[in-house]
Structure formats: C-alpha cells, structure tokens
N, C-alpha and C positions, 0 to 999 in steps of 0.2 A: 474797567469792569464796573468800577463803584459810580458812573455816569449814567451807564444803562442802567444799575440797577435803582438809582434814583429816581428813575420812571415809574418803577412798581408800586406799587399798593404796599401800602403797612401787610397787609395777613397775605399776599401775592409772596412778599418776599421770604417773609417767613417761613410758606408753603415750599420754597425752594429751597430754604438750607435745609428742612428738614426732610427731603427727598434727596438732599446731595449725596452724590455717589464717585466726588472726584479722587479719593482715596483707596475706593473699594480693591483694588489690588492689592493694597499692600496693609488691609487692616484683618488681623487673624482673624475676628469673628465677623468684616461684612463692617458696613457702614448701618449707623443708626444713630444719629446728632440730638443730641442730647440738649435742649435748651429752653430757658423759661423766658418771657417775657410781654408786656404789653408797651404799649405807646404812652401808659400811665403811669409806668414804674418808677418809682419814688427812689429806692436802693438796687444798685449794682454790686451781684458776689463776681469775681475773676478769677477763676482758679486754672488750673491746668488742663485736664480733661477728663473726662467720664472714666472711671475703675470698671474691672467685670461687676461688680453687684448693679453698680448704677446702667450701663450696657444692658443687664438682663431685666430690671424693672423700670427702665425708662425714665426711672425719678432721679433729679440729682441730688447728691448729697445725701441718697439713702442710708449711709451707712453712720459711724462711733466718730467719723468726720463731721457728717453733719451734726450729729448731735451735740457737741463741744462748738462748733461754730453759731450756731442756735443758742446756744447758752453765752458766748462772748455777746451774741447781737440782744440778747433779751429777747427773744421771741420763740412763737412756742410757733410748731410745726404748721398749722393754718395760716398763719401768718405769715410762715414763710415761701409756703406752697401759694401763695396769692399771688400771681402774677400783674394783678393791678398794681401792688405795692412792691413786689421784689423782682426783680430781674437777674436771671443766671447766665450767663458768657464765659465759659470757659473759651480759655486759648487754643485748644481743639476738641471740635465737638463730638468727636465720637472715640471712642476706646481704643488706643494707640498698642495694645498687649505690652507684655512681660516681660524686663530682663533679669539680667543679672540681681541689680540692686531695687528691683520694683517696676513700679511703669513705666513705661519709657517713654520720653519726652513727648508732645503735640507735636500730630504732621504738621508739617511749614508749611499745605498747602492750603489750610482751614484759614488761617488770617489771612492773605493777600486776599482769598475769595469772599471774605462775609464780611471783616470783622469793620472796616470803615461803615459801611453799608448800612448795618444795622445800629451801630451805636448814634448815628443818624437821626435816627427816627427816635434815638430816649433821651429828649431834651427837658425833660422834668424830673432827672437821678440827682439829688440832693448830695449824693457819698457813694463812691466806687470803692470795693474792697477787692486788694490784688493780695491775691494770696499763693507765695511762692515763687520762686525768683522767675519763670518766664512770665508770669503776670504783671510782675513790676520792670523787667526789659522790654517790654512791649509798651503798655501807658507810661513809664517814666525813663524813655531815652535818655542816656548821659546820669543816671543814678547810677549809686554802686553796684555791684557786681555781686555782692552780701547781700543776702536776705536782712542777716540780724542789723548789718548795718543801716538801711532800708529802713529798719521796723525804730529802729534805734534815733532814726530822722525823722520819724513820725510827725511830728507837727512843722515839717517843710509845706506840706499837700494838706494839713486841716485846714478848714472842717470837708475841702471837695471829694478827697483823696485821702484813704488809709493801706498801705505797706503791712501785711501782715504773714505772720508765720503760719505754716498750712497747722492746723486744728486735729491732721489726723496723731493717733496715740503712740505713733512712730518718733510725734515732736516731744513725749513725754521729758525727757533730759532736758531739750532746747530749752522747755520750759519752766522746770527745775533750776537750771541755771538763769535764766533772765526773768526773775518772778517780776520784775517793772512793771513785765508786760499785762499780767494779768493785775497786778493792782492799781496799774497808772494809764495803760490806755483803753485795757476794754472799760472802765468806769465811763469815761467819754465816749466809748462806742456807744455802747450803751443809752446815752442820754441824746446823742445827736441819731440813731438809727428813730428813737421814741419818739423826738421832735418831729421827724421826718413823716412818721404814721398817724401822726396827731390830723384831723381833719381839716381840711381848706389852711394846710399849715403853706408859708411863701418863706423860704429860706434859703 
C-alpha cells in the first residue's frame, strides 16, 4: 500500500487519511482522523490517539494534556498549532472510545494504512516525541516494554528521538515519583525543540 501511496501528492495524501473510513465499524462515534502536519515540520508529537474532547473539536491536544505538554516543549499554543513547524501523528488517528481503565488502545488498522506513508514525506523533523508506550513500540522496535524505562534511556535516541511519559494529569504520581524527569530531560527538551524553531536553523 505505502508504494501506491507514494505516488500521491503531499495534500493528495493527506486528503486521504483524513477522509479515511477503514475503522468506521467499529469506532463509537464514527471515524474523524485527527492529524497536524506540513512537509515543513520541524517537530514530531506521537502519542496514542485522539480522546472525546479532541474527537469533538478536531484539535489535538486540546485538552490539561496539552497544556503540560506545551509547557515541557516551551511553546505557547501558536506555536504549536503551526503546522509548518510542528507535526502531530498519533498512533491512531481517530477516537478508539472507553473502557474500563480509560481509552482504549489505537486501532491496529490506522498504522499498517498511513503511518510509513506519511512519515515519508517529513524529512525535515529534527526531534520525534513518542509519548506512551504504543508510540515507543512502534518507532523503537526491540526497546523495553516500560515506558519509564524508555524515558529512563533517554539519551539512547538524542538529540533525533525522545521516549516520554504521556503529560496527561493522570501521570501526576509517575511524576512525583521520577522528578529526573522534569529537571533533567525537559530542560533539554526544551533547548533542542527552541533550536529547532530558530530560523534557517540545519541541525
């Protein structure tokens, strides 16, 4: 599949995941793929997939997730919403609903259909951040199986590549517990996302 779709057009393809409807059975509210990006994106976020808030306003990361993510990257809300400069790729692109313990995992059939395809086309992403353990099973085959450990190897994959703990307020504990994290790697976040946004920056 990712042969033919190598034939399309940059905004051709695009046009198509965000019309895709190969889930639409089995997604509670309906298929609506959720995704940011340009051919000029600088940073890559990876996370899991769209929440109901983000489903109902079509923006990702709208929510007390984004905001705490924004605040590890240094950037304020324009900045992030620029798809010149930032690119969003969850591991499935539309709203997977509810279970027991929260949302339930990305359909398995969103990556086999998009995800080589378009990461394709963003050969100018200075820093991918996998946030969550099916974001780091997927970009880092043969990593652990732990998030924290993941997070905890962080400088395996710098400066290309950052392993991080998802941002929503659920992680409060995690975070509590491994204060490293916010004193020792967002500081570096931080300074390599800035580099990244700096003008005609080659890094």
């Amino acid at each position: 599949m990712t042969e033919d779709l190598g034939r399309l057009s940059f905004d051709e393809l695009v046009r198509r995941v965000r019309a895709c409807t190969i889930c639409k059975d089995v997604l509670p509210l309906g298929p609506r793929p959720v995704i940011q990006l340009s051919e000029s994106s600088r940073i890559l976020v990876v996370g899991q997939a769209p929440g109901r808030r983000v489903h109902e306003t079509g923006l990702p990361f709208n929510d007390p997730s984004g905001d705490r993510l924004r605040r590890w990257m240094g950037v304020t809300r324009d900045t992030f919403y620029d798809e010149e400069k930032l690119a969003i790729l969850p591991m499935g692109f539309c709203y997977p609903g509810t279970g027991k313990f929260g949302d339930l995992p990305p359909r398995p059939e969103c990556a086999p259909a998009w995800r080589e395809a378009l990461l394709e086309r963003l050969s100018g992403i200075g820093i991918t951040l996998l946030i969550g353990q099916y974001a780091q099973a997927w970009h880092l085959p043969g990593a652990p199986k732990s998030v924290t450990e993941n997070v905890r190897l962080w400088q395996r994959h710098w400066p290309a590549v950052l392993p991080m703990p998802h941002p929503s307020p659920r992680n409060n504990l995690w975070l509590r517990r491994n204060p490293w994290f916010e004193n020792e790697v967002v500081p570096a976040l931080q300074e390599r996302v800035g580099r990244l946004l700096e003008p005609e920056v080659h890094c």
